[in-house]
N, C-alpha and C positions, 0 to 999 in steps of 0.2 A: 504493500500500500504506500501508496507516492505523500510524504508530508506537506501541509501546505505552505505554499513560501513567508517569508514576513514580509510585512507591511512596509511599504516604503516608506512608511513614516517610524518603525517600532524602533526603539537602540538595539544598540549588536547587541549578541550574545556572545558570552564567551567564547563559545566554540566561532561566533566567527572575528572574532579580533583575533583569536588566536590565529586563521584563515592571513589576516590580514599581516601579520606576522611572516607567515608560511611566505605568501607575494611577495614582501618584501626583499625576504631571503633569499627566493629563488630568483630576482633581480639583481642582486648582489653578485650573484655567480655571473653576470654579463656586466655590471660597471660597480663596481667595488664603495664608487659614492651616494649611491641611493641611501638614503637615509633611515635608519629606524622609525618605527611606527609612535612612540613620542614624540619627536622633532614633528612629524607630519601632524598629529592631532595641535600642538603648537600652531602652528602653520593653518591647519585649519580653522583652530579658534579666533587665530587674528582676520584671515577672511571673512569669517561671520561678523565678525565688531568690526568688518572698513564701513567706510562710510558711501561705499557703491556696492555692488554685486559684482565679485570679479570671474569672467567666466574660467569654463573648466580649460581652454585653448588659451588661456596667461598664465595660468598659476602651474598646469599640470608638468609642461614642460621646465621650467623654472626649477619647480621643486622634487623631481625626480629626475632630470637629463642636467641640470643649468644651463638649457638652453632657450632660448627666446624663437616662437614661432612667428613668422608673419602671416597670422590668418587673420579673416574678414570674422563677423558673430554668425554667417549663414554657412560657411564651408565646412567638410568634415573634418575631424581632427584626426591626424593619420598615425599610427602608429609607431609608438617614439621606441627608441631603442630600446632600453634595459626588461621593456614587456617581450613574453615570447609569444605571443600571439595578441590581436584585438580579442580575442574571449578572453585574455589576462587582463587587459588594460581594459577592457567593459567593465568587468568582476570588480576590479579597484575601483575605477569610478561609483559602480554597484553601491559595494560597502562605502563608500566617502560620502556619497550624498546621502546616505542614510544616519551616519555621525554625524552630520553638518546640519540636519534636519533637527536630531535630537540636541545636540547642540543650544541653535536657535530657541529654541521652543524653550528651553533650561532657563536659558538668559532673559528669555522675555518675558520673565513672572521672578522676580526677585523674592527670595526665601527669606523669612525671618533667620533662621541659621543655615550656617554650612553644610550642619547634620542630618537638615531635611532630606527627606528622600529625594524630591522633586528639587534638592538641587543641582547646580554644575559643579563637575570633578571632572580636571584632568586625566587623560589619560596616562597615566606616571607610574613608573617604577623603581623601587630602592633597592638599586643597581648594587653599591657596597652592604645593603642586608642581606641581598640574595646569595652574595659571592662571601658572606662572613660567616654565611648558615652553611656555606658547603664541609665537604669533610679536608681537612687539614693538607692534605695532598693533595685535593684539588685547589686549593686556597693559592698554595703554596706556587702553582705553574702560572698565579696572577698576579703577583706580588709587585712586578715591574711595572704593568702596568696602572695606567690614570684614568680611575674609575669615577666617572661623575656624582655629582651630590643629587641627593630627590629633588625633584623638579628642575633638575638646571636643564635639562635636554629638550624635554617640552618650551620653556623659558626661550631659548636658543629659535628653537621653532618661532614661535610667534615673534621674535623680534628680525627673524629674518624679514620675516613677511613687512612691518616696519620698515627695515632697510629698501628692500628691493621694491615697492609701491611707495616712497617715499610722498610723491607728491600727493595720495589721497592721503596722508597719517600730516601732513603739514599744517604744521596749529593755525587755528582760526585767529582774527582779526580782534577778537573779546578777548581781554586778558584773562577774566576772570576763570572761564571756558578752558583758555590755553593753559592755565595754570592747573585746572584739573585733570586734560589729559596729560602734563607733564608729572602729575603726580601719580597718577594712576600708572604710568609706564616707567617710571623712577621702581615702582615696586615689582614690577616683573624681570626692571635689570637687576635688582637688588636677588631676583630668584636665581638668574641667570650664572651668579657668582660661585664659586664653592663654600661649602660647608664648613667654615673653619670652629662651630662652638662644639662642644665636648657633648658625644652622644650618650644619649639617656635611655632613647627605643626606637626598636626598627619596624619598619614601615612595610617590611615583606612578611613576616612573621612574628606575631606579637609575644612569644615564646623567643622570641632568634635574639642572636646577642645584638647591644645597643649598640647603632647607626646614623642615627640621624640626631641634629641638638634640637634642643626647645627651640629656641630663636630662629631655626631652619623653618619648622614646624609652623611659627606665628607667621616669618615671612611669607609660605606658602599660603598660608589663610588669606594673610592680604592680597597677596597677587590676584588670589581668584574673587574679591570684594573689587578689584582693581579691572577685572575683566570686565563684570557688571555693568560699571560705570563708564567704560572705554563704551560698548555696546549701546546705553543708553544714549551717550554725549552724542556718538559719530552717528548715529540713526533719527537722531532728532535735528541735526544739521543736514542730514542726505548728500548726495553728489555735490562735488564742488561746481561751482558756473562760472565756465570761464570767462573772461572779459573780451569783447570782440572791442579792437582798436582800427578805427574806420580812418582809411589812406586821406588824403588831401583831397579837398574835392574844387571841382573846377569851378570858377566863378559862371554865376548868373546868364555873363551874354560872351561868355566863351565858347569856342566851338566845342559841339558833343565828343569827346572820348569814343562816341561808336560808329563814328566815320559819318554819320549820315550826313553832315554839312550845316546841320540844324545847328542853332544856340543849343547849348544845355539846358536853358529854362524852357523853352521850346520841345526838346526832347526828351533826354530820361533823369531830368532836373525837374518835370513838369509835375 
């Protein structure tokens, strides 16, 4: 018996973040910098809080080739490299508009706390809890390497998306405004940092040995109160309007610009 699909609107399920996971991985074996599914849920959450709809043919190549396509909003978007087929690269899209939906929908009913069910949480994982809980030999083959703090990878994410779309993240004209997105984004670089305070509990296992400090713990709270308010400011402002700067225009009983031999006021002056 065939189950039935989910909802395009329902959040993943474990089994398919983990999916999403699997994607990633198996892109990796064709370009080495595809990114982890943290950075990406980053990334996606800063697209949800821009202040336009950026489509899937700006951000998709971007954020998993670095490369910049030159397409129209009507043509199809063609299959980028590190996908081994468009049924990968559909599937991906698949699940991302389905995050990006539950997402939205998180943010746009602000929770009395964090705790609530019905609120937003990153997609994050504590990278140095998971690898402190392993067994001493496996600990041991990691030791050299520079294992990120909880939330900084996500963190990293969304402030790409800042960098690379600068000009929609460009503070408004109100200070007061500008001051708020500056504060709100102060606290997600502030996540972006490592974890230098003294750990108390870990974040992969509440049994696993301590990983993460308090002060990582608050910062992350803020970040995501920081997300909120980025979502609400950039979506109550909408698309930026550019300013149209109108060329010289030809005096009154000048001849017309359009050849016709007429005045301008006579012609497309009239």
């Amino acid at each position: 018996m065939t189950e039935p699909s989910a909802s395009p609107a329902s959040p993943l399920s474990p089994e398919e973040l983990d999916e999403l996971d699997a994607l990633l991985d198996d892109m990796r074996t064709r370009d080495e910098l595809v990114p982890h599914w943290e950075f990406c849920d980053g990334v996606l959450t800063a697209l949800v809080c821009s202040r336009r709809p950026v489509p899937a043919y700006e951000w998709l190549p971007m954020v998993i080739s670095d490369t910049d396509l030159d397409l129209g909003p009507h043509e199809p978007l063609p299959l980028l490299p590190p996908f081994k087929d468009l049924a990968q690269q559909q599937r991906f899209l698949q699940l991302w508009e389905r995050r990006e939906a539950q997402v939205r929908a998180e943010l746009a009913e602000e929770p009395e706390s964090l705790d609530a069910d019905e609120a937003f949480q990153p997609e994050v994982i504590d990278m140095r809890g998971a690898i402190a809980s392993l067994p001493e030999a496996d600990r041991a083959e990691m030791q050299d390497e520079e294992i990120p703090a909880f939330g900084q990878i996500w963190a990293a994410g969304f402030l790409f998306v800042v960098d690379a779309w600068s000009d929609d993240w460009e503070s408004p004209r109100d200070k007061e405004t500008a001051g708020w997105i500056a504060d709100s984004l102060e606290a997600i670089e502030a996540l972006a940092e490592d974890d230098k305070g003294a750990p108390v509990l870990c974040m992969y296992d509440e049994d696993g040995p301590p990983s993460t400090s308090q002060e990582r713990l608050e910062a992350f709270g803020e970040a995501i109160w920081a997300i909120y308010d980025l979502y609400r400011i950039w979506h109550s402002l909408g698309p930026r309007v550019e300013t149209i700067v109108r060329g010289e225009q030809p005096g009154r009983n000048d001849p017309c610009p359009c050849g016709s031999g007429k005045k301008f006021k006579k012609c497309c002056g009239a």
